[in-house]
C-alpha positions as CSV (number, residue, x, y, z in Angstrom):
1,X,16.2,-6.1,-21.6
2,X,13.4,-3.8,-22.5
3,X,13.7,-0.3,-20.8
4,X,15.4,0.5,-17.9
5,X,13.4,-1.9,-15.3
6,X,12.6,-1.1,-11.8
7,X,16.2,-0.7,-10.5
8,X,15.8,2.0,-13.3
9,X,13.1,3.4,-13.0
10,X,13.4,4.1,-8.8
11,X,16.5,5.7,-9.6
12,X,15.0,7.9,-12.2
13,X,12.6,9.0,-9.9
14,X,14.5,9.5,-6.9
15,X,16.9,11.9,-8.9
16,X,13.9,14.1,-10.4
17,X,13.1,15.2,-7.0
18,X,16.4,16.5,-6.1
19,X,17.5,20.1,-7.1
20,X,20.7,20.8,-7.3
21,X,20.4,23.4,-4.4
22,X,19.0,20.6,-2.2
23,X,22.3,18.9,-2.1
24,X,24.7,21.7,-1.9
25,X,25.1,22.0,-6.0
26,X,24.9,25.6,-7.8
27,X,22.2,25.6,-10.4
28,X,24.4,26.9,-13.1
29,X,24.9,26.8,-17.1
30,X,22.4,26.6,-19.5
31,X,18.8,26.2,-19.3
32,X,18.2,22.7,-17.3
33,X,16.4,20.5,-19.3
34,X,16.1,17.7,-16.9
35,X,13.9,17.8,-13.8
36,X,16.1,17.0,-10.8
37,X,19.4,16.2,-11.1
38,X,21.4,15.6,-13.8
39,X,23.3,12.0,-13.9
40,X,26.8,13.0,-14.1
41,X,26.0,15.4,-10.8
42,X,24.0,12.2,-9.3
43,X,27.6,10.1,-10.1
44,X,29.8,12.7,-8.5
45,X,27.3,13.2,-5.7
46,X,27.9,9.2,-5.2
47,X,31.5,9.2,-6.4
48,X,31.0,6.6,-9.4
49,X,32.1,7.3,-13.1
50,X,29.3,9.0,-14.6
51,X,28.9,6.1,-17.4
52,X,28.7,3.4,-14.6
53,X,25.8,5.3,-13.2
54,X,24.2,5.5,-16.6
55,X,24.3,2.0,-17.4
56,X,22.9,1.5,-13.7
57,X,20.0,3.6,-14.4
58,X,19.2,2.0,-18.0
59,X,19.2,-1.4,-17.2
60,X,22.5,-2.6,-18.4
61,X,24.5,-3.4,-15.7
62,X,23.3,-5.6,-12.9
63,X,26.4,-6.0,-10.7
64,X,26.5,-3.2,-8.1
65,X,28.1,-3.5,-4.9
66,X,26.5,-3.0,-2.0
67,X,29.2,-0.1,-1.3
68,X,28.3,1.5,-4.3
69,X,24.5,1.3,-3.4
70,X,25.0,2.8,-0.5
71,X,26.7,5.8,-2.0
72,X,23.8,6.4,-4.2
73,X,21.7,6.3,-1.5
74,X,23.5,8.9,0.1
75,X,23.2,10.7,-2.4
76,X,19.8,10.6,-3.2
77,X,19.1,10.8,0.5
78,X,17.0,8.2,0.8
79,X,15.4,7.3,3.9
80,X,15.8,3.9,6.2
81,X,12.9,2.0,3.9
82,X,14.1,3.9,0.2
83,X,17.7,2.3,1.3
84,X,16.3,-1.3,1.6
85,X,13.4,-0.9,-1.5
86,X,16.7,-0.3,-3.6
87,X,19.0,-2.9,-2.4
88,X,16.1,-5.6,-2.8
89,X,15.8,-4.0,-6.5
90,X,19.3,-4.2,-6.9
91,X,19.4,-8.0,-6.0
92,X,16.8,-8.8,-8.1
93,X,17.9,-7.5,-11.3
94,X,21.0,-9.3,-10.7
95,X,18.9,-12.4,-10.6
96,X,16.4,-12.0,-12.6
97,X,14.2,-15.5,-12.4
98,X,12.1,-16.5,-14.8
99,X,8.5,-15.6,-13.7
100,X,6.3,-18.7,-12.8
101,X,2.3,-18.0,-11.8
102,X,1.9,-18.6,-8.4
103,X,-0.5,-20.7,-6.5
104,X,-3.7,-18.8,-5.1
105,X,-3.1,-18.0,-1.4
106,X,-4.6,-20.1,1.4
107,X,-5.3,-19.0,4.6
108,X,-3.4,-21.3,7.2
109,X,-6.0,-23.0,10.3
110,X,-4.0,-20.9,12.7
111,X,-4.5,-17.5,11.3
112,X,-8.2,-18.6,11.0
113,X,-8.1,-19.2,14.7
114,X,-6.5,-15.6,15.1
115,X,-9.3,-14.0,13.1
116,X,-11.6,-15.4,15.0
117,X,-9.9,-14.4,18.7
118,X,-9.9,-10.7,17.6
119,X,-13.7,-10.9,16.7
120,X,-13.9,-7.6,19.0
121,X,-12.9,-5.6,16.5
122,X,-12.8,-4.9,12.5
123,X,-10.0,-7.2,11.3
124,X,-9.2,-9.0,7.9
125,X,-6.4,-10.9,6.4
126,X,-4.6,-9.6,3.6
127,X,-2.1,-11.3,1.2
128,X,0.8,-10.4,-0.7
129,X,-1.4,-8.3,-3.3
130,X,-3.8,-7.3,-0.7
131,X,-6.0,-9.7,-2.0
132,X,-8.5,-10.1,1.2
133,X,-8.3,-14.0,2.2
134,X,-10.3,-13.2,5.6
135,X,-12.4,-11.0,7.4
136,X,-14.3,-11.1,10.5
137,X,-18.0,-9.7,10.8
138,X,-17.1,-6.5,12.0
139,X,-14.2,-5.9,9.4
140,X,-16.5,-6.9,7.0
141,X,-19.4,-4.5,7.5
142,X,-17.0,-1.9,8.2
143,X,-14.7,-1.6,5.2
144,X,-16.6,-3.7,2.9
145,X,-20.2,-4.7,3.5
146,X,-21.7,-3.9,0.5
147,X,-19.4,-6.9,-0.8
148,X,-20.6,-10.7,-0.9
149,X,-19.3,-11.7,2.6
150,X,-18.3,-14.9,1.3
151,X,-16.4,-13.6,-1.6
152,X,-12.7,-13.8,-0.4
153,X,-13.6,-18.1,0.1
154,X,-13.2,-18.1,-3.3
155,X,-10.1,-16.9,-5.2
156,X,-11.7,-16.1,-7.8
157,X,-14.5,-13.6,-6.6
158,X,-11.4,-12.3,-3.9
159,X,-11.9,-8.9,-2.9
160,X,-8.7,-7.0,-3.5
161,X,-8.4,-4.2,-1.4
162,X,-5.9,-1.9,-3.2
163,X,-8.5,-2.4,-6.2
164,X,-11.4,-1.5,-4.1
165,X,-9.7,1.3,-3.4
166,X,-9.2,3.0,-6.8
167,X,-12.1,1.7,-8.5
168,X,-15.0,0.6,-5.8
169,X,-16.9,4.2,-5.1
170,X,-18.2,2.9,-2.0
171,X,-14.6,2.4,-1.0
172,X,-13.2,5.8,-1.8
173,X,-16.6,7.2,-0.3
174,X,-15.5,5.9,3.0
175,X,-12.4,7.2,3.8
176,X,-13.2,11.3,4.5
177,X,-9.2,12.2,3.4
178,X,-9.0,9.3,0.3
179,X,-6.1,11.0,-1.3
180,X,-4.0,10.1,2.1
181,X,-5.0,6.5,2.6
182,X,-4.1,6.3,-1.6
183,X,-0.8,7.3,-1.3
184,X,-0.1,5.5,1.7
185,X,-1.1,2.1,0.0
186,X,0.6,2.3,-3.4
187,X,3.9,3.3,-1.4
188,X,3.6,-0.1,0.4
189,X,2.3,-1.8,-3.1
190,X,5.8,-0.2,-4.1
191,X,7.7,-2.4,-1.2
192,X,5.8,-5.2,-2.3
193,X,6.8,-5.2,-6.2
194,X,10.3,-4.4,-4.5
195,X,10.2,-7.8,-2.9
196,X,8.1,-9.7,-5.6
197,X,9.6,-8.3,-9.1
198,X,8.6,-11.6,-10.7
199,X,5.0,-12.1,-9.5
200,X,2.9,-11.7,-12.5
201,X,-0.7,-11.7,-10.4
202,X,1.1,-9.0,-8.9
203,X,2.3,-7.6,-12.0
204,X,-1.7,-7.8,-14.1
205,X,-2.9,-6.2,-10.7
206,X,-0.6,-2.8,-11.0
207,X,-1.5,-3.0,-15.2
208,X,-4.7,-2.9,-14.5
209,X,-4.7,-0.1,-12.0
210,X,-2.4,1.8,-14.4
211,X,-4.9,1.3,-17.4
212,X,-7.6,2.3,-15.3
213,X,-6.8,5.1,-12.9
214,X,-5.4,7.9,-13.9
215,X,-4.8,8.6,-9.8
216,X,-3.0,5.3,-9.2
217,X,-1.0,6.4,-12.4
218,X,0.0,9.4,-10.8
219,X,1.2,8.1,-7.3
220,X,2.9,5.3,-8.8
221,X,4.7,6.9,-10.9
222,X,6.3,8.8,-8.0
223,X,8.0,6.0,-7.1
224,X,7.7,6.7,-3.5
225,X,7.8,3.8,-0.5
226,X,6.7,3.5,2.8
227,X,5.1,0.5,4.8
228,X,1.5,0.9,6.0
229,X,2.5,-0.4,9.5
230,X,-0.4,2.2,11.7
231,X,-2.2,5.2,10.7
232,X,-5.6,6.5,11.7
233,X,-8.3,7.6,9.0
234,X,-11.4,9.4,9.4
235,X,-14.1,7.1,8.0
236,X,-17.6,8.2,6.5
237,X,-19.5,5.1,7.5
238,X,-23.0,4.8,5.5
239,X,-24.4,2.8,8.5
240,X,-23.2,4.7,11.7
241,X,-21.6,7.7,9.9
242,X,-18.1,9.2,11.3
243,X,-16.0,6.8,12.9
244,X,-12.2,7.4,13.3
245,X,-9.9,4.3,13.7
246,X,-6.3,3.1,14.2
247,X,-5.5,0.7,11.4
248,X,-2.6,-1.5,12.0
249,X,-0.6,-4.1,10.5
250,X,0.5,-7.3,12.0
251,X,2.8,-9.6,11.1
252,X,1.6,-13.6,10.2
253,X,5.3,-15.7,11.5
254,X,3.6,-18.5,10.0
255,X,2.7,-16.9,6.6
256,X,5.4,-13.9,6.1
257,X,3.6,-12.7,3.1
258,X,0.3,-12.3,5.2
259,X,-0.7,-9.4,7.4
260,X,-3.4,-9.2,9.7
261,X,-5.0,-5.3,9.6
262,X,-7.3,-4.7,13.0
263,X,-9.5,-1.4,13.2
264,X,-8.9,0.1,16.8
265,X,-10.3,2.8,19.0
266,X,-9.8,4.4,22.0
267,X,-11.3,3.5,25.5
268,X,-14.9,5.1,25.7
269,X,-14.7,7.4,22.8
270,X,-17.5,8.2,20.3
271,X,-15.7,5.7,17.7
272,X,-15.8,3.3,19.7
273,X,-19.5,4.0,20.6
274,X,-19.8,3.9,16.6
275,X,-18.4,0.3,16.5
276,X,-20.8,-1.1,18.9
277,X,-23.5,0.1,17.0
278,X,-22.4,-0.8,14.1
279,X,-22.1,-4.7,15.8
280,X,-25.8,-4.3,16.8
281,X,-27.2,-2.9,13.8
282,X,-25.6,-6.3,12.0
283,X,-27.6,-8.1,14.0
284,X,-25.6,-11.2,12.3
285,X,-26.2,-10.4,8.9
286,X,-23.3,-10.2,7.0
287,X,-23.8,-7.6,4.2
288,X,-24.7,-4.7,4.6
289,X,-27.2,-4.1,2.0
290,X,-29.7,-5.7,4.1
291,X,-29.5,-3.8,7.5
292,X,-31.8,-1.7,8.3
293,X,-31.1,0.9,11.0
294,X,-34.0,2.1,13.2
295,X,-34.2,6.1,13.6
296,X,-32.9,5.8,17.2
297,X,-29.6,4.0,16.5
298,X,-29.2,6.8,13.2
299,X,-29.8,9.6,15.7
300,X,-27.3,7.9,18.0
301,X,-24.8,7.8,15.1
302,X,-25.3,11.4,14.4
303,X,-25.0,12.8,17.8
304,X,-21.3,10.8,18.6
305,X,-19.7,12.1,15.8
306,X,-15.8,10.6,16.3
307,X,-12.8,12.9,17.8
308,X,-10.6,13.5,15.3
């Protein structure tokens, strides 16, 4: 096995951010030469042998109990979705399949249909990757309409929006605070390869990133996890300018590994003002690049700016 793995690797992580002080330890002895801390204080923390533990972090034993993961956790004080990301890691090291490239994604009739119902509002369909399998108009032309509207049709022009993110600057131009939307996608990217350790679509996709962006380096390597189920962002819109929504995450029961995102906003509020303009100023077309918005509806824009 070449390196320590992901079990590894999460466990690495999670230890560097504790100081011995955090956990009721004095910081004694020599100079500390680790950040975090040290094994054999993790292993007593957990009440494992200190060698167990090491072969657990490096990758050579795949057999823990779930007892025993759960004393780690403890120890690490991991929260409720840390807990689960490292039994899922734990189970599949001990199973370790051979990776097989999977099929591209299709998007089921049904969740086509459900698209289409929520046409009031921005909404796409992501997939396991966040690959972007669907959007509606409005989801389109606010997230992404300088994109080929078309393009997720076709698996091999799909948008992926974790990509877009890091390397599209129209993307990272949008979102006012881009650093917290960032940090709040690679920790659910985390869940993902969590779930998925096999997947090597998903596997080139975090390479790439890695190889590319010295931010996405940075935040993955934290090792952090957290599900993107709601948050609201402040968005720059270059149409309609500030616009603050509610993006949320719903579940697909017939396609588990598919999430339908919708773009809300309160009753009567300036963003929501924002929206319907945004609608109008479409006018039907689907990329951006080809609206053009009259002074009055730019003026309009201006004067709602969106509550924070």
């Amino acid at each position: 096995m070449d390196g320590p793995g992901p079990l590894g690797d999460f466990l690495q992580a999670r230890r560097a951010l504790l100081r011995p002080e955090d956990v009721g330890l004095r910081d004694v002895g020599p100079r500390r030469r680790v950040a975090g801390l040290r094994r054999e204080e993790l292993a007593r923390l957990a009440g494992v042998s200190v060698s167990y533990y090491t072969r657990l972090e490096q990758g050579l034993s795949r057999g823990a109990s779930a007892e025993v993961l759960e004393a780690i956790a403890s120890a690490l004080r991991l929260d409720d979705h840390e807990r689960e990301h490292l039994v899922r890691l734990a189970e599949a090291a001990r199973r370790a399949p051979r990776a097989r490239r999977p099929r591209p994604e299709k998007l089921a009739d049904e969740t086509r249909d459900l698209l289409r119902a929520v046409d009031g509002v921005p909404a796409l369909v992501l997939g396991r990757r966040t690959d972007v399998l669907a959007w509606n108009a409005l989801g389109h032309s606010l997230l992404a309409g300088h994109l080929d509207f078309d393009s997720p049709d076709d698996p091999a022009r799909r948008p992926n929006m974790t990509r877009m993110l890091f390397l599209d600057p129209h993307c990272r131009e949008l979102y006012t605070d881009w650093r917290r939307k960032a940090t709040a996608v690679v920790g659910n990217l985390r869940i993902t390869a969590g779930k998925h350790p096999q997947d090597p679509m998903l596997a080139e996709l975090i390479g790439e990133l890695t190889m590319r962006s010295p931010e996405f380096v940075e935040l993955w390597r934290d090792h952090r996890v957290a599900p993107c189920d709601a948050a609201s962002y402040d968005l720059h819109h270059p149409v309609v300018g500030a616009v603050t929504v509610t993006q949320q995450t719903l579940s697909i029961a017939r396609s588990p590994d598919q999430v339908l995102i919708v773009c809300t906003t309160p009753a009567g509020s300036p963003s929501e003002e924002a929206l319907a303009l945004l609608r109008q100023t479409s006018g039907g077309e689907h990329a951006l690049g080809a609206v053009e918005v009259s002074a009055e509806g730019r003026d309009r824009a201006r004067s709602h700016p969106a509550s924070a």
